[in-house]
TORKOL-4160 file (C-alpha; in steps of 0.2 Angstrom, whole numbers, padded with zeros to 4 digits, m for minus):
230
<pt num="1" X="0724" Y="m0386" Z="m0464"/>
<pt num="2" X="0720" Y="m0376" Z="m0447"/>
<pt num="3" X="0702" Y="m0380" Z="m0444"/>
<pt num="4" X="0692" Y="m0364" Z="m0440"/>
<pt num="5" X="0707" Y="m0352" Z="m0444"/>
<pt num="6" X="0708" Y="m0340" Z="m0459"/>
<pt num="7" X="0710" Y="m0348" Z="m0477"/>
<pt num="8" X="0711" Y="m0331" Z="m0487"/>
<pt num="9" X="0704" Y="m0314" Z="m0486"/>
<pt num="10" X="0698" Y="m0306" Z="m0502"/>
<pt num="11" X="0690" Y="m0290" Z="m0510"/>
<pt num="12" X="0680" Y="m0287" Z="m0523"/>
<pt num="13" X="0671" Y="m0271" Z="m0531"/>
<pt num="14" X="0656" Y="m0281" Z="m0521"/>
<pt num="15" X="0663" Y="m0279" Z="m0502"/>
<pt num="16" X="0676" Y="m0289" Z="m0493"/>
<pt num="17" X="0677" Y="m0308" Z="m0489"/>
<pt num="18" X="0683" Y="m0320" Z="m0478"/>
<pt num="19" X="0686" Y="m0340" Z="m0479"/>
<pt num="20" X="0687" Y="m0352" Z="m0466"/>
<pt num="21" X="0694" Y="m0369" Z="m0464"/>
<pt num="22" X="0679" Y="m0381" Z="m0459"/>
<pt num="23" X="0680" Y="m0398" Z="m0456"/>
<pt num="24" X="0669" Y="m0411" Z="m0467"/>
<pt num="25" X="0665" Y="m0419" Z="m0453"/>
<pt num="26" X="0646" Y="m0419" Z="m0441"/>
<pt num="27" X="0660" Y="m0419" Z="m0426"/>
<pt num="28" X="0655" Y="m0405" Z="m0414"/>
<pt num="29" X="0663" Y="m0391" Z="m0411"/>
<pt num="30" X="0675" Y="m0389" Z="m0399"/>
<pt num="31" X="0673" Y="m0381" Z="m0385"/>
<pt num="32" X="0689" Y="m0371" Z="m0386"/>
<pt num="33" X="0683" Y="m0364" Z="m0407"/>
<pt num="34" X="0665" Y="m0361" Z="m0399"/>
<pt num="35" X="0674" Y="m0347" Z="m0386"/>
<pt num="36" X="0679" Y="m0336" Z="m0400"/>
<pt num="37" X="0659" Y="m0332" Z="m0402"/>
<pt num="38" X="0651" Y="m0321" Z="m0397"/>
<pt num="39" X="0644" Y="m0329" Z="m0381"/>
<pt num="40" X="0625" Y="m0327" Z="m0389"/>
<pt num="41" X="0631" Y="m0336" Z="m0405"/>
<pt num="42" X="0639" Y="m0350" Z="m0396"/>
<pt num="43" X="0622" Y="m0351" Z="m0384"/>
<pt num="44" X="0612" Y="m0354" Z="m0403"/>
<pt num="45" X="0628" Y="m0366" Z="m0409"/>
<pt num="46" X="0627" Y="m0377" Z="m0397"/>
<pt num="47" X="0606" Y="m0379" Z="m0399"/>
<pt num="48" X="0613" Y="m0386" Z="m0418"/>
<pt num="49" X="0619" Y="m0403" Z="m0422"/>
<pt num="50" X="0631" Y="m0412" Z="m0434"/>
<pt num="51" X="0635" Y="m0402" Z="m0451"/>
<pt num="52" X="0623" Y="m0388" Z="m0446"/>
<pt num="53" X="0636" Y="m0383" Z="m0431"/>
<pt num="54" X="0650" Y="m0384" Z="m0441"/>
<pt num="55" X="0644" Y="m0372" Z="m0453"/>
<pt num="56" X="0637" Y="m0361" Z="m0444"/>
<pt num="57" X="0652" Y="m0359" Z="m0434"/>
<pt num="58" X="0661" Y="m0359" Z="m0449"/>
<pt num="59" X="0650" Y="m0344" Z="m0456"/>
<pt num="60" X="0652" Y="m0336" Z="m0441"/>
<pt num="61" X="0669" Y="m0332" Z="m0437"/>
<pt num="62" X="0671" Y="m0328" Z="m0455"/>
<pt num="63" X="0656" Y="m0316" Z="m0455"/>
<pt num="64" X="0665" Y="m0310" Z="m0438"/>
<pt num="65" X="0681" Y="m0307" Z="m0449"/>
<pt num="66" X="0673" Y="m0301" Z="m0463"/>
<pt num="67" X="0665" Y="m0286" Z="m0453"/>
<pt num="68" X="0683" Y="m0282" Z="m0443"/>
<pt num="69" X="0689" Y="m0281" Z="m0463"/>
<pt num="70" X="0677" Y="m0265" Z="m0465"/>
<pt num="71" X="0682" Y="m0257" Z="m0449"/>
<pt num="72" X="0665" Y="m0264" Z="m0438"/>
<pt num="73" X="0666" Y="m0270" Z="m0423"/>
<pt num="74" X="0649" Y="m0282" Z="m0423"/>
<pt num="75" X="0638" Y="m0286" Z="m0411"/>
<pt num="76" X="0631" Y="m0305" Z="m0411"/>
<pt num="77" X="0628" Y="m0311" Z="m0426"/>
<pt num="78" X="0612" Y="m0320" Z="m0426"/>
<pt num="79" X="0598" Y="m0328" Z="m0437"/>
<pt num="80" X="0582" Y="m0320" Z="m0446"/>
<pt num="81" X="0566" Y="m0332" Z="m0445"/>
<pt num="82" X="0571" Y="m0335" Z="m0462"/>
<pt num="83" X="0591" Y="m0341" Z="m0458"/>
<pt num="84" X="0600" Y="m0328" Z="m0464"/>
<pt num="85" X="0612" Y="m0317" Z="m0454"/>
<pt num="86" X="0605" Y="m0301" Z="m0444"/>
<pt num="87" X="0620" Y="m0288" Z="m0447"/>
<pt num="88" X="0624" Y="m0271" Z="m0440"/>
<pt num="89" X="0615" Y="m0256" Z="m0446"/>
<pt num="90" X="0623" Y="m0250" Z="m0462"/>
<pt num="91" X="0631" Y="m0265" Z="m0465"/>
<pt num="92" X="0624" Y="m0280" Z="m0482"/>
<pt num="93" X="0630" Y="m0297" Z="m0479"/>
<pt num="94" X="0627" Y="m0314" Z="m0484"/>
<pt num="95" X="0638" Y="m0333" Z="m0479"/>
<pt num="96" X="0639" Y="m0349" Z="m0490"/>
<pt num="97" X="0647" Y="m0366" Z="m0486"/>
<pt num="98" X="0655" Y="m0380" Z="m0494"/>
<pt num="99" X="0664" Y="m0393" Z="m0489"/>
<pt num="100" X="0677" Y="m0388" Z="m0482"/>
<pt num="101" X="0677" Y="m0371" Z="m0483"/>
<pt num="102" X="0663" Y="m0357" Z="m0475"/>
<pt num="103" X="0665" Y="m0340" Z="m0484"/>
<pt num="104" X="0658" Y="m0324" Z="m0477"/>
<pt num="105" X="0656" Y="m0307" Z="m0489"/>
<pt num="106" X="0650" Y="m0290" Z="m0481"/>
<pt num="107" X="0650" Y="m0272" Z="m0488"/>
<pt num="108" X="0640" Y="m0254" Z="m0487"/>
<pt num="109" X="0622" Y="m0258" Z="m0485"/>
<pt num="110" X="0619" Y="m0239" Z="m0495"/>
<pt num="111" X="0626" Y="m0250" Z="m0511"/>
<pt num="112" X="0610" Y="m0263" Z="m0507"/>
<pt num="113" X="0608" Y="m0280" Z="m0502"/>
<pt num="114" X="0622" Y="m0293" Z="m0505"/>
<pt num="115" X="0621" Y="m0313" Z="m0508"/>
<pt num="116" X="0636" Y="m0324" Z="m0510"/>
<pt num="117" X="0637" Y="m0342" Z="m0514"/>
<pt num="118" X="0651" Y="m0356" Z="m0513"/>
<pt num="119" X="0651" Y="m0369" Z="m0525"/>
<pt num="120" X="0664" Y="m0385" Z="m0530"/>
<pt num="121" X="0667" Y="m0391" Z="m0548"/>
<pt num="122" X="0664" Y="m0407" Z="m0545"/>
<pt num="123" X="0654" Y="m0419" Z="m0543"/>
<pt num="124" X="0645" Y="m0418" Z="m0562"/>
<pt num="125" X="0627" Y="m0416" Z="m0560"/>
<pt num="126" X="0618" Y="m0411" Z="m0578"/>
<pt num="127" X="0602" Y="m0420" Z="m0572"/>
<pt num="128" X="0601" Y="m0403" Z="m0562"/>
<pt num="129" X="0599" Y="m0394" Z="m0580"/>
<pt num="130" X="0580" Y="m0393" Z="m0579"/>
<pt num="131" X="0578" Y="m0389" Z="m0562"/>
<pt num="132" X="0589" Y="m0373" Z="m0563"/>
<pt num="133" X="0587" Y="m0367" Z="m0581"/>
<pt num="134" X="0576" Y="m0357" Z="m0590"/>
<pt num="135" X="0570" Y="m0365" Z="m0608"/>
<pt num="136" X="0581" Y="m0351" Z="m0616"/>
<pt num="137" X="0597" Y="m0356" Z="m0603"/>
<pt num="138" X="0595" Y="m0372" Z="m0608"/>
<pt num="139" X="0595" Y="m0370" Z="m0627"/>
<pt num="140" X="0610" Y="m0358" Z="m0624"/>
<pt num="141" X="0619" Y="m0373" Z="m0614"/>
<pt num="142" X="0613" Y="m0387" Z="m0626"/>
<pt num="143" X="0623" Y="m0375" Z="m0639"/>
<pt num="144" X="0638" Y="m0379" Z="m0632"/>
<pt num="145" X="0653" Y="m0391" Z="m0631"/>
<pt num="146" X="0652" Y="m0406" Z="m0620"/>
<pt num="147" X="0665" Y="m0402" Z="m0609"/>
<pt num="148" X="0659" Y="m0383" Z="m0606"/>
<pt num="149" X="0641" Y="m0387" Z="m0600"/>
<pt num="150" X="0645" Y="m0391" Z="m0583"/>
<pt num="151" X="0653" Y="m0377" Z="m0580"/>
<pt num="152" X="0642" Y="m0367" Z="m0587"/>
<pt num="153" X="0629" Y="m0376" Z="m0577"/>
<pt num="154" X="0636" Y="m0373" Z="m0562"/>
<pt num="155" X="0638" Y="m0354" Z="m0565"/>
<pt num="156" X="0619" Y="m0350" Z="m0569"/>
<pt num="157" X="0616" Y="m0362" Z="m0553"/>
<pt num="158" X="0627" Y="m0352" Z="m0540"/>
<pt num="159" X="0623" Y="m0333" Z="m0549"/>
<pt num="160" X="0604" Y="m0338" Z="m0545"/>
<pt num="161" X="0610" Y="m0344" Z="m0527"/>
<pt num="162" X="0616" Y="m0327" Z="m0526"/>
<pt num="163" X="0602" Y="m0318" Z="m0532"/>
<pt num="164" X="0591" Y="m0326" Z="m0521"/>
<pt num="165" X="0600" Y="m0321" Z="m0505"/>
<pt num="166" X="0600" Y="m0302" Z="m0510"/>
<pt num="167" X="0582" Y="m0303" Z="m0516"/>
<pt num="168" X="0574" Y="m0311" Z="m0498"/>
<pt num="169" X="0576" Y="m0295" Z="m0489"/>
<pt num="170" X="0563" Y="m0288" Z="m0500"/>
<pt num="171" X="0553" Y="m0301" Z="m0506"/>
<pt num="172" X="0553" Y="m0313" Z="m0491"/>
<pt num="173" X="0548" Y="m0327" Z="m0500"/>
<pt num="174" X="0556" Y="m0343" Z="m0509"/>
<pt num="175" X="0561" Y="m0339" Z="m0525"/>
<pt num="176" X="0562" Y="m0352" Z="m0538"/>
<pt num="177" X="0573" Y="m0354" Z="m0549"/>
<pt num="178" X="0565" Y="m0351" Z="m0565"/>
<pt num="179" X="0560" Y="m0332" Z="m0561"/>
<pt num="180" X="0579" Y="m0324" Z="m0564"/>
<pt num="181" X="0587" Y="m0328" Z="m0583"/>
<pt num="182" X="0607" Y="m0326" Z="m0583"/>
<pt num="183" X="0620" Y="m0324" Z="m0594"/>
<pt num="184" X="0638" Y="m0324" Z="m0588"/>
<pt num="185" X="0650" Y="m0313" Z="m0599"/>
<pt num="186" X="0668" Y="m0319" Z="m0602"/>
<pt num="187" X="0675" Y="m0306" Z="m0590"/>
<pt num="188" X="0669" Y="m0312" Z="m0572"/>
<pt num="189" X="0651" Y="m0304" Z="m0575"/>
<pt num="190" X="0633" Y="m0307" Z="m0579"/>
<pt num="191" X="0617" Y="m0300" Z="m0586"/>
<pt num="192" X="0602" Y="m0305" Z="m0575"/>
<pt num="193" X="0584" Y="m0306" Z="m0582"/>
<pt num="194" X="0572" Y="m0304" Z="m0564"/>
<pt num="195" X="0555" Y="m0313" Z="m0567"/>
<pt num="196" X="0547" Y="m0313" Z="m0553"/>
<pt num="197" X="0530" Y="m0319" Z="m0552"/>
<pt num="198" X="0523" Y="m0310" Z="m0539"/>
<pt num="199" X="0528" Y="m0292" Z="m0548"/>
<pt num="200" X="0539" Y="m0288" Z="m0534"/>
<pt num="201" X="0552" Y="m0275" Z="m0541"/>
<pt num="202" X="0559" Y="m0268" Z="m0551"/>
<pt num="203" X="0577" Y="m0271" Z="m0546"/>
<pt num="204" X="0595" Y="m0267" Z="m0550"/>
<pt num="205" X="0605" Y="m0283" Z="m0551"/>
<pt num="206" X="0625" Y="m0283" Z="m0554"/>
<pt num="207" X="0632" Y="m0301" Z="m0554"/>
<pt num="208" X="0648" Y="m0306" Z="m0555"/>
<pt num="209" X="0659" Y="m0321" Z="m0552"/>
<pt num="210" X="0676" Y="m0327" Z="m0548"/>
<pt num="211" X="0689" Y="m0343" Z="m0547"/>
<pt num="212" X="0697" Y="m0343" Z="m0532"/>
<pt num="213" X="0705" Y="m0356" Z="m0523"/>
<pt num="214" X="0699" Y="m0371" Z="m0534"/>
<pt num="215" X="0683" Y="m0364" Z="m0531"/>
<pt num="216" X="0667" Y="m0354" Z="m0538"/>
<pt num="217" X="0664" Y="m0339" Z="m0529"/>
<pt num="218" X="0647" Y="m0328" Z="m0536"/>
<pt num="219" X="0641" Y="m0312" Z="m0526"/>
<pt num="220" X="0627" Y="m0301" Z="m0530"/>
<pt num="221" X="0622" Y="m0284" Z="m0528"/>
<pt num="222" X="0604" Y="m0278" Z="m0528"/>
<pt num="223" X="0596" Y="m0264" Z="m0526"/>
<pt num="224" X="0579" Y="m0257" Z="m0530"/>
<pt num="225" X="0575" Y="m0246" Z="m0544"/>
<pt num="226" X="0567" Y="m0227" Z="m0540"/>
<pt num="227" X="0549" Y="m0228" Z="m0541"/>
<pt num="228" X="0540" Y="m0218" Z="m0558"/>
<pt num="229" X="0525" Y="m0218" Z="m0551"/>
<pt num="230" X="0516" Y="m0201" Z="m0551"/>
């Protein structure tokens, strides 16, 4: 594994991404990866420590990648008040890390906001169930076989990850859990029920998923729906 180099580039009908090898590992940063910043985002890097540098890091080179894929040359790429990136204008973006793996995704801002997740298979956690379903998710999972739960889990889990990524830009709030419904479809897809209880909206949401590398990959699109007001 090349640490901090290119894992695989990929495209999807949601904009175009980019993996980077990262180490599982609080090591710092060498010193010779942190000169392929931008010099302002290896000034913020080096004010981080242990995990926090590496993914950044991570999620910056392949945000840096990500943006070359669609033709942009960015500027640095810095951090909101609320941690998420600060793209060029025009361009919708969103980074997740796991492990060993940082994954950046970035398209047309004029299609709405984007949020990407990264999840693993493993370890198991159905104690999570609760937490991240709805009552109706949870009846729907409780309906399945054993050995299809976790999975199905873990979907719901990263599709909401996603959602609430795209939605911050125009809530900018925490979002909890319980206040978007999902249902995956069989085809790399999913229906998404928005709940939110401060009325914000309404939205369009289009969700879809994808296996890649060993790996989940979810990514969201939303947009907000023209007003019918008079």
């Amino acid at each position: 594994m090349n640490l901090y180099q290119v894992a695989y580039h990929h495209a999807s009908t949601h904009g175009v991404s980019t993996a980077v090898h990262i180490p599982d590992s609080p090591d710092p940063v060498p010193d010779s990866v942190l000169h392929r910043l931008h010099p302002e985002e290896a000034k913020h890097a080096k004010t981080l420590r242990g995990y926090r540098q590496v993914q950044y890091v991570g999620g910056r080179i392949a945000l840096r990648r990500a943006c070359e894929q669609l033709g942009v040359r960015p500027p640095p790429l810095l951090t909101d008040d609320r941690g998420a990136p600060i793209l060029p204008k025009g361009v919708a973006g969103s980074v997740s890390h796991k492990k060993t793996l940082a994954i950046a995704m970035v398209a047309n801002a004029n299609d709405g906001t984007l949020g990407v997740d990264l999840e693993e298979y493993e370890p198991m956690r159905l104690s999570i169930s609760s937490h991240v379903l709805t009552p109706s998710e949870e009846l729907t999972i409780a309906e399945l076989p054993d050995e299809r739960r976790w999975i199905a889990i873990v979907l719901r889990f990263s599709i909401k990850e996603s959602i609430y990524k795209a939605l911050d830009p125009y809530v900018n709030r925490y979002v909890g859990f319980h206040e978007a419904q999902v249902e995956p479809d069989l085809n790399g897809g999913a229906k998404v029920k928005l709940n939110l209880v401060n009325g914000e909206g309404p939205f369009t949401v289009d969700a879809k998923y994808k296996w890649i590398a060993g790996r989940l990959l979810t990514s969201v699109r939303i947009k907000p729906l023209p007003s019918t007001g008079g």
